[in-house]
N, C-alpha and C positions, 0 to 999 in steps of 0.2 A: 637489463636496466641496472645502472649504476646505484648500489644501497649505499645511503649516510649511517653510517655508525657513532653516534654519539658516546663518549665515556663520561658515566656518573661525575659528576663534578660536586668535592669534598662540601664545599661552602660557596654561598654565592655572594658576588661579585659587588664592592662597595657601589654605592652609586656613583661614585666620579668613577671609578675606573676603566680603563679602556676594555674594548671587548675583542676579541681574538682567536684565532680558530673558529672562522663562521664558514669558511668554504668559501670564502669573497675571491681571495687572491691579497695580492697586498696594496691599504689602501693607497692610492696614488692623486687624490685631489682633496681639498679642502672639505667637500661636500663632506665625502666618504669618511675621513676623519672626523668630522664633527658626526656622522650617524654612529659611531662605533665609540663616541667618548674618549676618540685619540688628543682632541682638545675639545675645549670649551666654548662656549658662543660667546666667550668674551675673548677669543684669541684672535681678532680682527682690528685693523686695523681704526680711528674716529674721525668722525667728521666736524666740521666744527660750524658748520653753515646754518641758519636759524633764520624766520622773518618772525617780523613782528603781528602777530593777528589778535581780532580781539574776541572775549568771553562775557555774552551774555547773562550766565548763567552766576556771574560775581559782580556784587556792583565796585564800578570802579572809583580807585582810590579821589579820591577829589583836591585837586590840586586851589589853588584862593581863584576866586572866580571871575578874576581878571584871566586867568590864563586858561581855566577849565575851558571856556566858550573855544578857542584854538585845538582842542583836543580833535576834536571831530572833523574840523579843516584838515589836520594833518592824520588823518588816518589814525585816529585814537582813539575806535566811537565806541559806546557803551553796545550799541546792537551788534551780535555777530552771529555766527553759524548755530549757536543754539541747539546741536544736534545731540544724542544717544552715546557716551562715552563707549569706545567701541576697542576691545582686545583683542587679537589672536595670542594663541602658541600654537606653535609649528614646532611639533616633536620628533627630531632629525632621524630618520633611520628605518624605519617603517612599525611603530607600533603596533598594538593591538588597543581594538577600541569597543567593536563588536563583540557582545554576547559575555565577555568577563569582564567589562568595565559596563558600556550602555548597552541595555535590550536591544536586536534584535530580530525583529521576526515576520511572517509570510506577509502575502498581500493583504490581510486586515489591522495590521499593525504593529508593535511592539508585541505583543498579547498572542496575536497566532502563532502558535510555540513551533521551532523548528524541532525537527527526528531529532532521537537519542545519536546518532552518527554526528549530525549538523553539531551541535552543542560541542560532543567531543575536541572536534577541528578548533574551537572554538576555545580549549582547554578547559569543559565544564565535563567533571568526570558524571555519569549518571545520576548519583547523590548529589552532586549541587547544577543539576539543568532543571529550571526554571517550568518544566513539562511533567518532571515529575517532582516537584517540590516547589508547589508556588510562594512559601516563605521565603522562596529566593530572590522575588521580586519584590523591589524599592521603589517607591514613589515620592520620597522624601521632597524629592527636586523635582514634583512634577515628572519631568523624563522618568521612565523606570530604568534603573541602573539596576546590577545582579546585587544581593544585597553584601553580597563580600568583594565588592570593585572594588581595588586600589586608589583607584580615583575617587570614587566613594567615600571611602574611609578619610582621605585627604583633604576634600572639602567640608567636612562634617567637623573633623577638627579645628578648621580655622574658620567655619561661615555657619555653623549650627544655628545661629540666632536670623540667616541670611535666609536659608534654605526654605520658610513659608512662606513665602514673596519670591520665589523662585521658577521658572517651566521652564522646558528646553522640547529640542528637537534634535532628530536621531536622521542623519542623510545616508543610506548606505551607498558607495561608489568607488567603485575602483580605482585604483593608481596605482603605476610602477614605484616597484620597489627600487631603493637607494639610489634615485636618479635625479638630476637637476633639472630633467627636463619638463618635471608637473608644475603646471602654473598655479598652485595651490593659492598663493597668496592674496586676499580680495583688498589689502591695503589703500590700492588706487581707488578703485573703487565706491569704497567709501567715503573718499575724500572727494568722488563727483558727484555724490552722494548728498554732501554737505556740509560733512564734521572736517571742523577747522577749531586750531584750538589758538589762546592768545600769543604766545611765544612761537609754538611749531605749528606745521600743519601734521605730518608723519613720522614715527619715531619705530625703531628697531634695536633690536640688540646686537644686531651684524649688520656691517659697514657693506653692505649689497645693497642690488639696485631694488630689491622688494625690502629689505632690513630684516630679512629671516633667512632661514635656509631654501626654502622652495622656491621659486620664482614667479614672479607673478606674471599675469597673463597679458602677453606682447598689445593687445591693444590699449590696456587700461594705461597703460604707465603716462606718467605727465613728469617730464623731468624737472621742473621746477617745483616738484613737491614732492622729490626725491627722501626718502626715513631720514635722521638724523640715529646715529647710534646714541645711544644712551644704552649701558648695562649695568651702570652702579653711581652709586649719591654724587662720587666727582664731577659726571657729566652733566648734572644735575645740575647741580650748584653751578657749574663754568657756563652755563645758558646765558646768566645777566652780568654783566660786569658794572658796575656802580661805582666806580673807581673810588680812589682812596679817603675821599671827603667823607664818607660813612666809616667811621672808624675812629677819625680826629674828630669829628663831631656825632653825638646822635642821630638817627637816621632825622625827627622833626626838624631837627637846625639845618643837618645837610639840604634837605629839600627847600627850607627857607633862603636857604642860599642860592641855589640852584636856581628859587623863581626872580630873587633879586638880582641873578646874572640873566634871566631873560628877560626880565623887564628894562633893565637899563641896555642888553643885548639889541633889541627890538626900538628903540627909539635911533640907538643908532642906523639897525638897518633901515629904516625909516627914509632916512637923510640921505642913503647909500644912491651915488650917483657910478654907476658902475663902467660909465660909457657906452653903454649898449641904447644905441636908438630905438630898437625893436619894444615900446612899454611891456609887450608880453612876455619875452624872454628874461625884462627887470624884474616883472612882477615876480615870476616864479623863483627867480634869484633868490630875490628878500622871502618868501614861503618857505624855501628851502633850508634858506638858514635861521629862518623862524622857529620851522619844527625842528631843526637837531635842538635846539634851548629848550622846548617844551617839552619832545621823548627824552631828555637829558631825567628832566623834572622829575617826570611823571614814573618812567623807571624808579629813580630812586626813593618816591613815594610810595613804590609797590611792591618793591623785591630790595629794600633796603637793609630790611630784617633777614640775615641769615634762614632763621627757622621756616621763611616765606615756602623754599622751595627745596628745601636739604630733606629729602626724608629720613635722615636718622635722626633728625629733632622733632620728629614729625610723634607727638606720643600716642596717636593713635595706629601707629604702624610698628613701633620701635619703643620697647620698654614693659614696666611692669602691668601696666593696662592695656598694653599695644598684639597687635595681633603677631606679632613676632619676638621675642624674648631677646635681649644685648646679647645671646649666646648663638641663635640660629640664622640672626642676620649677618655672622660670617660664613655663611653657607652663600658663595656663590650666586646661587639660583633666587634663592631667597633675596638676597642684594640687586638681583637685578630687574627682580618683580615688582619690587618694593619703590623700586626707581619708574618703570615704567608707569605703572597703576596711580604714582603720587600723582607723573604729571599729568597721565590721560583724565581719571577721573574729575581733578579738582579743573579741569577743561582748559588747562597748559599747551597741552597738545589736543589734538583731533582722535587719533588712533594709534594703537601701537603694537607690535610684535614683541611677543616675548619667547625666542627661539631656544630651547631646549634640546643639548646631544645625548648622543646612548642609547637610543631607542631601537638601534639593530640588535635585539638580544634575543635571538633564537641560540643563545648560547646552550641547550640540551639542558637547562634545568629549568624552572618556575620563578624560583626566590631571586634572582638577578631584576626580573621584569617588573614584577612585585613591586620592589622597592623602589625602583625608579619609576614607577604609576603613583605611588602612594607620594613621592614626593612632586611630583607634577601637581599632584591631586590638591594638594597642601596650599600649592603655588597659585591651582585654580580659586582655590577658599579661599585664600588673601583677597584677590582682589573682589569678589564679592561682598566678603564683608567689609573690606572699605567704602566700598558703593555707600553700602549699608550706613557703615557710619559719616559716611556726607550728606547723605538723603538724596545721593543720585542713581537714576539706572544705570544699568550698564547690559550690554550686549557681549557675552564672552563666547570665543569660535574657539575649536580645536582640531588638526587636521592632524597627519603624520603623513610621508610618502611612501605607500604602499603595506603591508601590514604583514601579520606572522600568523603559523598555523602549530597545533600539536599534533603526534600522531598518537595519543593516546594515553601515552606513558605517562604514570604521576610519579610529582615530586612532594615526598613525603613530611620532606625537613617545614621547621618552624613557619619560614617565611615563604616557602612552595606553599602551604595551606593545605594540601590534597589534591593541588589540580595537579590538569595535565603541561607537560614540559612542552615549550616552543623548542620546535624541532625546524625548521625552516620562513622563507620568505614565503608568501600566498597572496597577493596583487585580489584574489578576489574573495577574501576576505575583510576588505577594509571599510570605512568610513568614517566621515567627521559629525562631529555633532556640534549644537549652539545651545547656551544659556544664557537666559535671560531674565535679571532682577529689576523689578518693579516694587520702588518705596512705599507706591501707593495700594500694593497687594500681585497676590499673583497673576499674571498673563495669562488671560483666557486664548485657548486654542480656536483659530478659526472654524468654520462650517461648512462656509458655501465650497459648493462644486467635489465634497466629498464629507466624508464622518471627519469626526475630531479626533479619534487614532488615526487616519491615513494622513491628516495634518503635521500629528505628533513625530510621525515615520513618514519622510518624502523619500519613496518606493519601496523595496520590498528584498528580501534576502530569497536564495529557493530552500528545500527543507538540508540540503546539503551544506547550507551556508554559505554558501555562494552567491555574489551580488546579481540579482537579475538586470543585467543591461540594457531590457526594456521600460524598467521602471517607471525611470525618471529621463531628462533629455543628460541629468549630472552623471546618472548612473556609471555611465562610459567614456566621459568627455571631461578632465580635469577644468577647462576654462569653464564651459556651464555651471560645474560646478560651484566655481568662484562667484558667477552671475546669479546664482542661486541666491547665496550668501548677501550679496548688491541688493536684490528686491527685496530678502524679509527683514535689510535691514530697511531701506523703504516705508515695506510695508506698519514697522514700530512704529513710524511716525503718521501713519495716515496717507501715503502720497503713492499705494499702490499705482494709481491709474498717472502719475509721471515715471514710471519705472521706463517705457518703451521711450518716451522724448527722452528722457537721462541718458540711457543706452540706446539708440537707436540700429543701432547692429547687431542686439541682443538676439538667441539661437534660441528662447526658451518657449516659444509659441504664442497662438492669442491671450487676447484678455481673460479666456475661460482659463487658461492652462497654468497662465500667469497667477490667476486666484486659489488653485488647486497646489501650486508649491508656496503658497503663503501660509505659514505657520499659523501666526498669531493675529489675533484683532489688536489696532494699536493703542499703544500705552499713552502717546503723546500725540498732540495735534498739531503735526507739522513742527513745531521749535517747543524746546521746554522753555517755558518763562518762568 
């Protein structure tokens, strides 16, 4: 058998930096570059395509009430999709999630503690495994995290006031390492689901056909609610254009203008004999160019204001009260969180990916991984406590493709901590987990058809650490897994028992089976009003 030899490495690895000397070969595709930190999830190319949908959950701007009654003719209505603002990240490269970021453990749950070996793999040297040190376990977030997860430490930072109104769920399941071929992404999904937001329906931070790295799973896709990239304020801001009348006049004047050109617009068309004998095809004529004067309007009564949809004016995201400081929102990752989360939460958009590179770091040390958990982790807090400070839920996913294992060796230095060093790739060791904020307290875990730890933990690790493939039907099956994801978001809103009409193709079993991977009882009834 072929041995890896790792040599000590001086100091670990900034978080942008690329990773190198993994034993890959050399990276030759885009994927493989973005899991190694060769570039960034913003080195893609944008798209610039958008529909107009609308948000319930804002009332809408009121334009003089001659023209308001047009709104809803033209597809302008106050009622819309109403649904659960809904995040991934998709952390390129195959992280680690299991056992030193979230619990976990045998078939009674998070809590049936895996062997002093299991842990190890896990990089939990004996002194900090959870079996013999239960102060090692965090319940902060509901989920139990190990109480020194990077990710942990990251959201505590930025969501500390977030984390009582907080539970999650822990999926253990297998996937290939550094490969484009896991349908990781539940993005579609969601969107059959019901989250549609006023502007987008799906938004990403890469210009792909899922808008992350993984791909998403070949049945769900709907190409005309293809992601829109969005990775930073620019693409934010270039969503509405309100042309140059808001500038030379206040945004009040500009719109007063705007309804004084549909209203004299409108009597002309009125008049408009277009030649067409067909009265149906005149009708819809004059409708047509009825609504471009009213969405003219009505746009610029709602996105006239710069600060409407810029998150760096945004002060609850950006500044001295802001959960990001003028200094850390040139970080990148930070810029492009900050973008996603403005639009998905304030319900802009539907759902969004926020795709994260680097995550292949079995670089033979600790402190490289560390640091890019802990800043993931951070990325994760933002956007909870924005939830928080809108007064909306949110449903935040985290996957990676495929994950890393140690073989024992600890990294001693500051930022290794004392654990053990990622020494390789380990496909089964992995899995993703879901958080979920509720304004109005925290999310009680389900019951029926098993305990509220087997809830907590949909299937089971063996004491080796190792994913058991009978667990769950996700265990083994990246698309289930996504489907997984599709029902409990489902299940938030109360509509468990439409999950099989939604999906009628779905692999995940009856209705018993179906209530047994339902996490939580729901938060909302069907639509948030």
């Amino acid at each position: 058998m072929k041995r890896h030899h790792f040599r000590k490495r001086q100091r670990a690895l900034h978080p942008d930096e690329p990773l190198t000397g993994l034993g890959h070969g050399k990276a030759i595709s885009r994927r493989e570059m973005l899991g190694r930190g060769l570039i960034s999830g913003a080195a893609f190319g944008s798209l610039g395509l958008f529909g107009l949908f609308s948000n319930p959950r804002e009332a809408m701007a009121a334009l003089s009430s001659d023209l308001d009654g047009l709104k809803s003719d033209c597809g302008i209505m106050a009622a819309g999709a109403g649904k659960i603002p809904f995040i991934c990240f998709d952390l390129a490269g195959g992280a680690n999630i299991a056992g030193s970021n979230v619990l976990v453990g045998g078939q009674g749950g998070q809590e049936d503690f895996l062997s002093a070996g299991g842990y190890s793999k896990l990089g939990l040297p004996g002194s900090q495994a959870p079996s013999s040190d239960p102060s090692t376990v965090n319940r902060d977030l509901g989920l139990a995290f190990h109480s020194d997860s990077a990710f942990l430490r990251g959201i505590r930072e930025k969501a500390a006031a977030a984390m009582a109104n907080t539970n999650g769920c822990v999926i253990p399941a297998r996937s290939e390492n550094d490969t484009a071929n896991n349908p990781h992404n539940p993005l579609y999904g969601i969107f059959s689901a019901g989250a549609d937001g006023e502007l987008l329906s799906l938004i990403g931070s890469r210009s792909s056909v899922s808008g992350g790295n993984s791909m998403s799973p070949d049945s769900s896709i709907i190409a005309s609610a293809r992601p829109t990239k969005v990775d930073r304020a620019s693409d934010v801001t270039g969503l509405v254009d309100t042309g140059k009348l808001v500038g030379l006049l206040d945004q009040e004047d500009a719109v007063a203008v705007m309804e004084s050109i549909a209203r004299i617009s409108h009597k002309r068309i009125d008049r408009l004999n277009s030649g067409l004998t067909d009265s149906n095809r005149r009708d819809n004529l004059r409708n047509l160019l009825r609504c471009g004067y009213v969405e003219a309007a009505d746009i610029t009564d709602r996105y006239g204001d710069p600060a409407t949809l810029n998150p760096m004016l945004d002060a609850d995201i950006v500044g001295p009260g802001g959960i990001f400081s003028s200094s850390e929102i040139n970080d990148r990752e930070f810029e492009k969180t900050a973008s996603i989360m403005k639009l998905v939460i304030n319900g802009y958009a539907g759902a969004g990916c926020i795709s994260m590179g680097g995550f292949d770091y079995h670089t033979g040390d600790r402190a490289t991984g560390e640091q890019r958990d802990l800043r993931a982790g951070r990325c994760m807090g933002a956007c909870l406590e924005y939830a928080r400070r809108r007064g909306m839920p949110l449903m935040l996913y985290v996957f990676s493709d495929g994950s890393v294992a140690s073989n024992g060796r600890i990294d001693d230095s500051v930022n290794g901590r004392g654990k053990g060093e990622w020494t390789g790739d380990n496909s089964s060791t992995a899995a993703s987990f879901f958080l979920v904020y509720n304004p109005n307290g925290r999310p009680a875990l389900n019951s029926n058809g098993s305990s509220a730890d087997q809830h907590q933990q949909l299937g089971w690790m063996r004491s080796d650490a190792s994913v058991e493939t009978a667990g769950t039907p996700a265990a083994n099956n990246v698309n289930l897994l996504a489907q997984t994801v599709w029902l409990n978001y489902m299940a938030l809103h109360d509509q468990l028992g439409q999950f099989s009409s939604t999906f009628p193709n779905h692999s995940l079993g009856n209705a018993d089976s179906l209530e047994r991977l339902a996490a939580f009882q729901p938060i909302v009834n069907g639509t948030l009003t």
